[in-house]
C-alpha positions as CSV (number, residue, x, y, z in Angstrom):
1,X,0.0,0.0,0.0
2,X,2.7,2.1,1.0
3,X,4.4,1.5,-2.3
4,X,1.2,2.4,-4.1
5,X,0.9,6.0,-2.7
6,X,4.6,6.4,-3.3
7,X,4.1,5.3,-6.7
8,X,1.1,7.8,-7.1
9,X,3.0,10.7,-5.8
10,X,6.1,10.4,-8.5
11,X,4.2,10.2,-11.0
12,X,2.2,13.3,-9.9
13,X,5.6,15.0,-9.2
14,X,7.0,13.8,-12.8
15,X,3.6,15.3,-14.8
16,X,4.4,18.4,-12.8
17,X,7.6,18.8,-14.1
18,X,7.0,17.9,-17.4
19,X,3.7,19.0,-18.8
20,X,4.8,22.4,-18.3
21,X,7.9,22.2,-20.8
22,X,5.4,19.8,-23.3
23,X,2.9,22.4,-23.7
24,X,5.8,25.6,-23.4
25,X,7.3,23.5,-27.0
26,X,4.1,23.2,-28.5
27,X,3.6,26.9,-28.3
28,X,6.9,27.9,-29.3
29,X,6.5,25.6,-32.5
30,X,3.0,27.2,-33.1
31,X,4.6,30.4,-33.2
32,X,7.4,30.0,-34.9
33,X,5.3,27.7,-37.8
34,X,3.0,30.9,-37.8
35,X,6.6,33.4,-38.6
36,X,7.5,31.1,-40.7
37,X,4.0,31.0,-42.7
38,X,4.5,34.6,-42.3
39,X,7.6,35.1,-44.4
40,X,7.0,32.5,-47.0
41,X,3.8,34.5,-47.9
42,X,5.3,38.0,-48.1
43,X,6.9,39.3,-51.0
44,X,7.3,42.6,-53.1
45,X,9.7,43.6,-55.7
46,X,10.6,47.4,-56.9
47,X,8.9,48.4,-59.8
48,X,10.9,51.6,-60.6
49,X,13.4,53.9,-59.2
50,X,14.1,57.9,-60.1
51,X,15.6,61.0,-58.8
52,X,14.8,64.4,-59.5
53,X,17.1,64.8,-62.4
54,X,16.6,66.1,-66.2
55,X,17.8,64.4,-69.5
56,X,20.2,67.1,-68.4
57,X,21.5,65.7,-65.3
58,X,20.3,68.6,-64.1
59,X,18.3,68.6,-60.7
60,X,14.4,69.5,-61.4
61,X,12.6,70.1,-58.2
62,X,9.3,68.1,-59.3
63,X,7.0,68.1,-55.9
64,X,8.8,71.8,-54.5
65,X,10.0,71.0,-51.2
66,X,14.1,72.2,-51.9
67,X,15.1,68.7,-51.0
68,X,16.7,66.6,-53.7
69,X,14.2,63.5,-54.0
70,X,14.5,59.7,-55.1
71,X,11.1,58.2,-55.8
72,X,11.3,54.5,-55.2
73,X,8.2,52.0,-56.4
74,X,7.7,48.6,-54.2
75,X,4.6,46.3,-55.2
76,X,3.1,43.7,-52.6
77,X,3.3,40.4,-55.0
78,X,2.7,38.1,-51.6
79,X,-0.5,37.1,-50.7
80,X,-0.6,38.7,-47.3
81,X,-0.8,42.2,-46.2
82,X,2.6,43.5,-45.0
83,X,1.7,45.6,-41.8
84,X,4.0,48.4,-39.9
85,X,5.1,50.1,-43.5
86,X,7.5,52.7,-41.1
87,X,9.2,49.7,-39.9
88,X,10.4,49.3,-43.5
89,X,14.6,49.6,-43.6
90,X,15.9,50.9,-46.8
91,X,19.3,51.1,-48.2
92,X,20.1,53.2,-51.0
93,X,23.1,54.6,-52.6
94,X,25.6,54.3,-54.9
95,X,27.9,51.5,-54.8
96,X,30.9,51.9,-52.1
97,X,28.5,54.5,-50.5
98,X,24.8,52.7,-49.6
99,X,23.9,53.8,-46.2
100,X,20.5,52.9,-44.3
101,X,18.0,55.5,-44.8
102,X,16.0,56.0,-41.5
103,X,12.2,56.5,-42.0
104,X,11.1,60.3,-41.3
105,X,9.8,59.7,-37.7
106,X,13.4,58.1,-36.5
107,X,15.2,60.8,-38.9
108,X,15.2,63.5,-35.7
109,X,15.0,66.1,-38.3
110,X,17.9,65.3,-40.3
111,X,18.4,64.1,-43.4
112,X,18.6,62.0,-45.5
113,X,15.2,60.2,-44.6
114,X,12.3,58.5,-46.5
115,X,8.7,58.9,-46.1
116,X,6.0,56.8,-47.9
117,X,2.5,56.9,-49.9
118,X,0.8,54.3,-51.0
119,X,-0.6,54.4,-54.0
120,X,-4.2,54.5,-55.8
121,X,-6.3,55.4,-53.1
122,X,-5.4,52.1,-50.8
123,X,-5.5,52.6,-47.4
124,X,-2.7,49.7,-46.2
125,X,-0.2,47.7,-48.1
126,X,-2.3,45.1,-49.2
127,X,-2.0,42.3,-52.1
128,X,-1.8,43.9,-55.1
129,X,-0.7,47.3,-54.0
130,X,2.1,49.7,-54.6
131,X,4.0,51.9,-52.2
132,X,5.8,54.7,-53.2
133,X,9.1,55.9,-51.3
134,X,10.4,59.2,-51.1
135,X,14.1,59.4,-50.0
136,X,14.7,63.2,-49.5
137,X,18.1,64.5,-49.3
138,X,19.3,68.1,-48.1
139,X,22.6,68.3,-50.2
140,X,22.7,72.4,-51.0
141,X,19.4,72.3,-52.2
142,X,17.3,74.6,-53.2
143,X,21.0,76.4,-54.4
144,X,23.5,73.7,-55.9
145,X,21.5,70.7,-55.1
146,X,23.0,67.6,-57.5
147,X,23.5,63.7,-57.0
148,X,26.0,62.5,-59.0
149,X,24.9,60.7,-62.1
150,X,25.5,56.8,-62.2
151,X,24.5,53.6,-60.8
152,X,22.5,53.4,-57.7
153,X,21.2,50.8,-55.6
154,X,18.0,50.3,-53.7
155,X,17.3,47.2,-51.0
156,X,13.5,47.2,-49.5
157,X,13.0,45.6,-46.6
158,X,9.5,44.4,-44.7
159,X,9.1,44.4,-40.7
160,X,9.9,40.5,-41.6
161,X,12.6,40.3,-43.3
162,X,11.6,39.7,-46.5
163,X,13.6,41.7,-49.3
164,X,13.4,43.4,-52.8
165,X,16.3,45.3,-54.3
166,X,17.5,47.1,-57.7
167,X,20.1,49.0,-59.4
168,X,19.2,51.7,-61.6
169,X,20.7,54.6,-63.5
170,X,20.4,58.7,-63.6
């Protein structure tokens, strides 16, 4: 009998120790398997890439705000809406000199910094739909504002992880 309660009470003490760390895995796998099902439906690419620059090479102030703009296109070709679009990182520049461009709120004021819009009237970056990115840069504009003409790169970045990038010319 006295082996029998003994008996009872280990195995008690053994579920007790173990159920916890069973059910603290299977939540951990859930989640991650829920990430993971995240990522592998989230994708975009960039659609087109300019600056504010004339067949000239000449800077042409096109939305008048004395800052020397890039325009940057990014379409949501997942199937899943890609939430948090300020929690976007984006690196741009030219090669030997691509720096991370912080998004206006996290810019303190300085510059360079990118805002966004999204485009056609949608209200979130859903499937199907097109952000546009405005890198704005403070380099002597509105007086001698120029980039250098050349190759340029662009790497978009979602809150996931998930990444589109491009060269392009001016």
């Amino acid at each position: 009998m006295l082996l029998t309660i003994a008996g009872i009470i280990a195995a008690v003490a053994v579920m007790n120790a173990v159920y916890p760390a069973v059910t603290r895995s299977s939540s951990a796998v859930a989640s991650a398997s829920g990430t993971v099902d995240e990522r592998i439906r989230t994708n975009i690419t960039v659609v087109q890439s300019v600056g504010e620059l004339d067949s000239a090479s000449s800077w042409v102030d096109t939305n008048s705000n004395s800052l020397f703009d890039f325009y940057v296109w990014s379409k949501n070709v997942g199937n899943i809406r890609i939430p948090a679009i300020a929690e976007v990182d984006i690196f741009f520049g030219q090669p030997g000199g691509i720096e991370r461009i912080p998004h206006e709120d996290d810019a303190g004021g300085g510059y360079p910094q990118w805002s966004y819009t999204l485009e056609g009237g949608a209200t979130e970056w859903g499937i199907a739909k097109t952000v546009k990115f405005d890198i704005k840069f403070d380099d002597g504009c509105p007086g001698a504002c120029t980039k250098p003409t050349g190759t340029y790169f662009i790497r978009v970045i979602t809150p996931n992880g998930v990444a589109a990038e491009s060269y392009f010319s001016m």
